[in-house]
N, C-alpha and C positions, 0 to 999 in steps of 0.2 A: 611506496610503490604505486605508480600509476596503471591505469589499464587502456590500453588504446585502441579506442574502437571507432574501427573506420566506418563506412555507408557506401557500399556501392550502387550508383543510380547506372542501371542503364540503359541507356538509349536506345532507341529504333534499331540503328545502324550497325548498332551491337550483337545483333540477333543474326543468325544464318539465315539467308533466305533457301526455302526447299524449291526444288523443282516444279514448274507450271500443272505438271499433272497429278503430283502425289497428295495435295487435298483433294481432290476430283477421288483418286483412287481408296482414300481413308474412308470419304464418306458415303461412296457405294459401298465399299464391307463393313462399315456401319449400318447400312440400310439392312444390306444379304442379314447378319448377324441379327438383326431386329426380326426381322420375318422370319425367319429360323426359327430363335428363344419362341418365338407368337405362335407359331405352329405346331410347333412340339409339343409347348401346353395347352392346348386347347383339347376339350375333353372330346374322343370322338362318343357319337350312341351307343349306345350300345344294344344290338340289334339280337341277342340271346335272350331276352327279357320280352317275353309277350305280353303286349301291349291290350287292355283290354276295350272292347266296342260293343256299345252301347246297340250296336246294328245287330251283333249275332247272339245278344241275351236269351237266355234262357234260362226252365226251369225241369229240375231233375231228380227225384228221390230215390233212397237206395241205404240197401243196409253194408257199412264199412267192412272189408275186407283187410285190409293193407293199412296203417299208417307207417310214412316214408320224411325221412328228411333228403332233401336234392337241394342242389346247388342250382341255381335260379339266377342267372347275371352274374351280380358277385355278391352275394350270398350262397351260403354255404353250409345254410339253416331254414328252407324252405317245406313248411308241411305240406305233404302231398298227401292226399286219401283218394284210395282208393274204392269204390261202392259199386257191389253188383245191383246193377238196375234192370229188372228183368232176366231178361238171358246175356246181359253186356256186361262188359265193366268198362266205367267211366274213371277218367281221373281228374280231380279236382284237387289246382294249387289254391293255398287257405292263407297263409301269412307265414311269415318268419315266426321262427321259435319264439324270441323273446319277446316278442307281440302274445303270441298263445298264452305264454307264462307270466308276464304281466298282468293280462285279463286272467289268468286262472280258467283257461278253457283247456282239454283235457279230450283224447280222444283214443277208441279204443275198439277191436275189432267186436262187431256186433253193434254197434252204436245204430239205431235208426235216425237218418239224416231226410231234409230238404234241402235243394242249391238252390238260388238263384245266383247266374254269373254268366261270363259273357264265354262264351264255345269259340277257341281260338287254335291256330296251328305254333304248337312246340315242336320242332323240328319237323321230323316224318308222323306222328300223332298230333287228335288233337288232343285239347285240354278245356276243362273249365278254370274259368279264373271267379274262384267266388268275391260275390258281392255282399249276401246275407244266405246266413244258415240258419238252418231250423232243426233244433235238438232237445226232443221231446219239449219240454215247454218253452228253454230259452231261445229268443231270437239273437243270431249272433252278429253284426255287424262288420265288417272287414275294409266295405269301400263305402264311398257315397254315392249318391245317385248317378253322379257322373263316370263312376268308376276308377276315382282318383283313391289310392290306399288310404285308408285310415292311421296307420302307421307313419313314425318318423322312418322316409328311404335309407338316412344314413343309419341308424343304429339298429331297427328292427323293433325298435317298442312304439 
């Protein structure tokens, strides 16, 4: 038994030609479809997330009131303390939990605290956004001098 296998070669000519404007029309919604896909992924700021400055530093002591977890951008694990400073109470965002828990820092009403950190507007309040805490003997570190977190952004440690 044979097997017969033929080759079809074809030509140019062999081809349908399309109409004068339907590549023109392919490769504009190729283009639209490009910028589309481009746009949609692109990450916008996100503008919930107070940003710390170096310009409204400050410093602030006080004994804890409050420890609070709050949702901060997107986290969903954000320590906030709270410390009566005089006749006020101040709130001061610290780090993500699993940065706390990593380092073994621990916190607990009655704590006598030191802030330095930068005084910023979270919504309708302001906030501190610590940079270095002072707790009874340890210094605690959260940012660097620039006020860049110490922390990995994506995971919290």
């Amino acid at each position: 038994m044979s097997l017969d296998l033929r080759c079809v070669i074809l030509q140019p000519r062999d081809f349908v030609p399309q109409p004068r404007g339907f590549t023109l029309r392919v490769g504009v919604a190729m283009c639209v479809l490009l910028w589309a896909v481009t746009g949609v992924s692109q990450k916008t700021p996100d503008t919930s997330v107070p940003k710390y400055d170096r310009q409204t530093e400050m410093k602030t002591k006080g004994v804890v009131e409050e420890v609070n977890l709050l949702t901060v951008g997107t986290r969903k694990d954000f320590t906030e303390l709270i410390i009566k400073s005089g006749e006020d109470k101040v709130h001061i965002y610290v780090c993500p939990k699993p940065f706390q828990e990593e380092m073994g820092i621990s916190f607990i009403k009655g704590d006598e605290i030191a802030v330095t950190g930068s005084k910023v507007k979270q919504e309708a309040s302001e906030v501190i956004l610590a940079r270095e805490l002072v707790k009874g003997t340890d210094t605690l570190m959260f940012r660097d001098d620039k006020g860049k977190p110490v922390w990995d952004e994506r995971t919290g440690k």
